[in-house]
C-alpha positions, -999 to 999 in steps of 0.1 A, spaced: -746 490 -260 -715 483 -242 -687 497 -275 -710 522 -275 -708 536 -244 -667 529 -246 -667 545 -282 -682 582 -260 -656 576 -233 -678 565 -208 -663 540 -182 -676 507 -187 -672 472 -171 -686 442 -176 -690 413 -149 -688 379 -162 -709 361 -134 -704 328 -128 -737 317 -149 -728 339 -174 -698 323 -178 -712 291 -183 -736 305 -207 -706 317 -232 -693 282 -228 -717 266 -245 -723 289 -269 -692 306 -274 -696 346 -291 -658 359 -310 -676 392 -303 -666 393 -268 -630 388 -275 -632 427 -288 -646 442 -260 -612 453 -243 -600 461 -276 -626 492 -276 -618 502 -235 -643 478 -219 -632 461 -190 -640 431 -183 -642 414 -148 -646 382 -130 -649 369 -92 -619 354 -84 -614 313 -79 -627 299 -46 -659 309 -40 -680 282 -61 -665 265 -90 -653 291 -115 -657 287 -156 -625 298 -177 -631 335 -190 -631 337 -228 -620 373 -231 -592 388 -207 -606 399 -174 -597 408 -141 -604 382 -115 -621 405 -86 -623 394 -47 -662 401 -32 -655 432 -15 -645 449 -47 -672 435 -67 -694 450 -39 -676 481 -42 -683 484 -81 -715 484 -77 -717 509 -52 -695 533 -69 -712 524 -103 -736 552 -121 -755 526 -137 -763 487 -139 -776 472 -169 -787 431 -163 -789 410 -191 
């Protein structure tokens, strides 16, 4: 769902939360490692706030505030 929307030049990011992060650890998916290759961006909170899981695809590291403002300024929200 995510190339897809990429492939039509639609803006799309992906948060890696911190539990989804720990998810991909232990069950790691080469998939992800092509996301940014097809214009998704991928994002992450930034260290400091709880314990943070290495990102397996390069992402940026975002403070709260513009994690908050993403989703404001987001047309939709998809949760999986």
């Amino acid at each position: 769902m995510l190339l897809t929307g990429a492939a039509f030049g639609q803006a799309t990011t992906l948060w890696l939360t911190p539990p989804a992060l720990a998810t991909l650890k232990l069950c790691p998916n080469d998939t992800l490692m092509q996301l940014t290759d097809f214009g998704v961006r991928c994002v992450t909170e930034k260290p400091g706030r709880e314990e943070n899981t290495p990102c397996p695809v390069s992402a940026d590291p975002l403070g709260y505030d513009e994690l908050l403002s993403l989703r404001t300024q987001c047309d939709q929200i998809l949760v999986f």
